[in-house]
C-alpha positions as CSV (number, residue, x, y, z in Angstrom):
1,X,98.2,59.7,82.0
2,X,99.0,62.5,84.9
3,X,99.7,66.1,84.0
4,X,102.7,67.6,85.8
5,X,103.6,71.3,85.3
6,X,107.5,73.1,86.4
7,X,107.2,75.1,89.4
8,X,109.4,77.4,87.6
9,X,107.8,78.5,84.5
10,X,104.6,76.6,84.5
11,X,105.2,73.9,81.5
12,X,103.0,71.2,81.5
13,X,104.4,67.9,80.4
14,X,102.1,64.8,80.1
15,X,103.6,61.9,81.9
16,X,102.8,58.2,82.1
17,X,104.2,57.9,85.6
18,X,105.7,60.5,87.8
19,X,109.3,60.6,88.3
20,X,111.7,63.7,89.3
21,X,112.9,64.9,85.4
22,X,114.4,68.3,84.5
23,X,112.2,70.8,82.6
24,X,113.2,71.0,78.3
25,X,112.0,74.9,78.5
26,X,113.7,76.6,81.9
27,X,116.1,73.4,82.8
28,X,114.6,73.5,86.4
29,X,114.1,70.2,88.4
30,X,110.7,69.4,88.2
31,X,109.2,67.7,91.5
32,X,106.1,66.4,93.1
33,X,104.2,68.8,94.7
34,X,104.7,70.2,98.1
35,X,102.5,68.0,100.8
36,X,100.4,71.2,102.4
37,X,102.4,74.0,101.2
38,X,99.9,76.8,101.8
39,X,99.5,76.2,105.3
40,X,103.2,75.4,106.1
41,X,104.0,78.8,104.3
42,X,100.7,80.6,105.9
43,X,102.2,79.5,109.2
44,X,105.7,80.8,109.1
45,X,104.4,83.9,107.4
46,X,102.4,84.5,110.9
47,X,105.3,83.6,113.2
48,X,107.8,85.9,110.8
49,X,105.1,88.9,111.8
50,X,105.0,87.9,115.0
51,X,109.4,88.2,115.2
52,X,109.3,91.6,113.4
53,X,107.6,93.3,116.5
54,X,110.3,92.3,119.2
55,X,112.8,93.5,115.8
56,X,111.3,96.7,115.6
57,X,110.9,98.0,119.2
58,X,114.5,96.0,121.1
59,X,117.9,96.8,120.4
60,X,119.4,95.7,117.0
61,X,123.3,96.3,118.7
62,X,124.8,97.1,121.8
63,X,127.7,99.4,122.1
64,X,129.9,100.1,125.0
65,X,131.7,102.8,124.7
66,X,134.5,103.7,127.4
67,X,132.1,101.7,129.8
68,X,129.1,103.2,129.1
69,X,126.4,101.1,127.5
70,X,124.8,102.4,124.2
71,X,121.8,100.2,122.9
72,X,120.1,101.7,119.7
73,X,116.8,100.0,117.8
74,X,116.8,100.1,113.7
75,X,114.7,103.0,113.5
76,X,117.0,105.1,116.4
77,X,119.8,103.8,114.3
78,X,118.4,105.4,110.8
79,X,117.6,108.8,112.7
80,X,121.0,108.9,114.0
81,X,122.6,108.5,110.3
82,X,120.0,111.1,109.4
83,X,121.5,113.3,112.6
84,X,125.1,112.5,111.0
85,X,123.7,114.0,107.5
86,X,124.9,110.1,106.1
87,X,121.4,110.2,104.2
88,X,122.2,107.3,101.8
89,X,123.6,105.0,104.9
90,X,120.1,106.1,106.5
91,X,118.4,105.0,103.0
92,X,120.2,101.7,102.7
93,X,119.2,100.6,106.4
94,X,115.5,102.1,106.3
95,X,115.0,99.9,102.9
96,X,117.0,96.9,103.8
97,X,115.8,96.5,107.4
98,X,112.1,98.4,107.4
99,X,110.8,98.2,104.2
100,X,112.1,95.2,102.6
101,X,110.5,93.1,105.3
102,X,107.4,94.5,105.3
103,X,107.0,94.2,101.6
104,X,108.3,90.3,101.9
105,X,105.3,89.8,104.7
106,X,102.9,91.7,103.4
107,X,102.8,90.3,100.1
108,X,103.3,86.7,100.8
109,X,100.5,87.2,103.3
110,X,98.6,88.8,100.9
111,X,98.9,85.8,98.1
112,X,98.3,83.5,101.1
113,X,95.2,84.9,102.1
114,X,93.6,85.4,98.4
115,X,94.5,81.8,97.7
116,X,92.5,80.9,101.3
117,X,89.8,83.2,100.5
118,X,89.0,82.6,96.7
119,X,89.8,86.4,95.7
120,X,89.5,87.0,92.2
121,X,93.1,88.7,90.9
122,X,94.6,87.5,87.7
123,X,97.1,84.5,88.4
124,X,99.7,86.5,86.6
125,X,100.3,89.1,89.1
126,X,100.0,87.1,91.8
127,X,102.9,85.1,90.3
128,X,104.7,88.5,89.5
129,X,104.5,90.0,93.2
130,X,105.8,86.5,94.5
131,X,109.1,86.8,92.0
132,X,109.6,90.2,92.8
133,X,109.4,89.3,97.0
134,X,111.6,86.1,96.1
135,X,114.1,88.7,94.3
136,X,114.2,91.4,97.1
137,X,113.9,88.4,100.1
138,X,118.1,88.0,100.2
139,X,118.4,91.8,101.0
140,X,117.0,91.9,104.0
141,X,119.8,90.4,105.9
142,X,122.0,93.2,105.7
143,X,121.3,94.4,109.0
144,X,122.5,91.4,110.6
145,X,125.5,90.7,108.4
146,X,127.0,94.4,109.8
147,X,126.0,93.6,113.0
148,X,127.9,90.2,112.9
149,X,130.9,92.1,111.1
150,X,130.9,94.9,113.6
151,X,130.6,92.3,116.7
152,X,133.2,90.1,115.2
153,X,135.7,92.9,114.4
154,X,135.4,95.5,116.9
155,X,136.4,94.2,120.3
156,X,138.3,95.9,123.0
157,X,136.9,95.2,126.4
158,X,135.5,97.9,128.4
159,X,136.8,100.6,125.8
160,X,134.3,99.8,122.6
161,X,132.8,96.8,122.2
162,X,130.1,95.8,120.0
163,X,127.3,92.9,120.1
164,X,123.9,92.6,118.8
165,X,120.9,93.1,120.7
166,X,117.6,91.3,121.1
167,X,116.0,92.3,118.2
168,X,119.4,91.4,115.7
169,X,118.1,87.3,116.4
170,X,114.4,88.3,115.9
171,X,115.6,89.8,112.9
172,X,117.2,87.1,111.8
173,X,114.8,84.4,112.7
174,X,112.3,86.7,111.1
175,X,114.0,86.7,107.9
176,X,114.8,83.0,107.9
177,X,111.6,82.2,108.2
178,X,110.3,84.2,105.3
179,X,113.0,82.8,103.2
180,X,111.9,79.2,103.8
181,X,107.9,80.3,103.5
182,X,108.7,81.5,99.9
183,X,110.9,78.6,99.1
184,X,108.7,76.1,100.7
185,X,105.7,77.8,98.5
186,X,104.7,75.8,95.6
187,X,103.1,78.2,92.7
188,X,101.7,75.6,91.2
189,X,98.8,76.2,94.0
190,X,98.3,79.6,92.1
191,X,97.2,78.1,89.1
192,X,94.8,75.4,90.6
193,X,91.7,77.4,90.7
């Protein structure tokens, strides 16, 4: 007899042998579990922190403007909607693009590491901050979906043209991989100890 819990809302079914089935409670799939999924998650965590510096500090998009080159970083661009008095543009991009990831990497870091180190913290919260970084996750791309919308749309030559910079495919990859760090994450790891 082998005891197989959801991934999704923690049921724990008693099965003779283990086959893929669909939970009664939550109607999730319910799979095997995820060969090393600490360490693969740990890992991509690391290399997402290690993307966000080059995203912070190089150009997110490259203007020209009547031949003259404008290159701006996410944190110039916020000041200058702060400059234009467009407050709630500044808001959106500070959350979406500065905040949003940081929460995302610190917290899955910090779940990461108290699994690693055997940190006593109810299992409960644990499982709450990783829903609420798995809820706010998708809205970090916003930055580069105006970029991509800006560089796509706005092209005349010499006279104003738009592209992303450096950073917009740090950004990216940074995202990307936090995505597939929290998908690849099996909870079920939470409630081993």
């Amino acid at each position: 007899m082998v005891l197989i819990s959801c991934k999704n809302c923690h049921k724990v079914y008693e099965k003779e042998n283990y086959e893929d089935f669909v939970c009664t409670r939550c109607k999730h799939k319910v799979t095997r579990r995820v060969k090393d999924s600490l360490q693969i998650s740990l890992a991509l965590v690391l290399c997402a922190i290690l993307l966000y510096i080059p995203a912070m500090i190089y150009p997110m998009m490259e203007v020209t403007k009547l031949g003259v080159n404008i290159e701006s970083t996410i944190i110039e661009g916020v000041i200058s909607f702060l400059d234009m008095e467009s407050y709630f543009i500044a808001l959106v991009i500070f959350i979406a693009s500065v905040a949003i990831p940081i929460i995302k990497l610190i917290g899955l870091l910090f779940i990461f590491i108290t699994l690693k180190i055997n940190v006593k913290m109810e299992n409960k919260r644990k499982i709450t901050i990783y829903k609420f970084i798995e809820a706010i996750g998708k809205w970090s791309m916003i930055d580069i979906y105006v970029v991509a919308i800006l560089a796509s749309i706005v092209q005349l030559d010499e006279l104003f043209n738009i592209k992303g910079g450096i950073a917009a495919t740090s950004f990216a990859l940074m995202v990307i991989l936090t995505i597939i760090a929290a998908n690849r994450f099996d909870t079920r790891i939470i409630w081993d100890e």
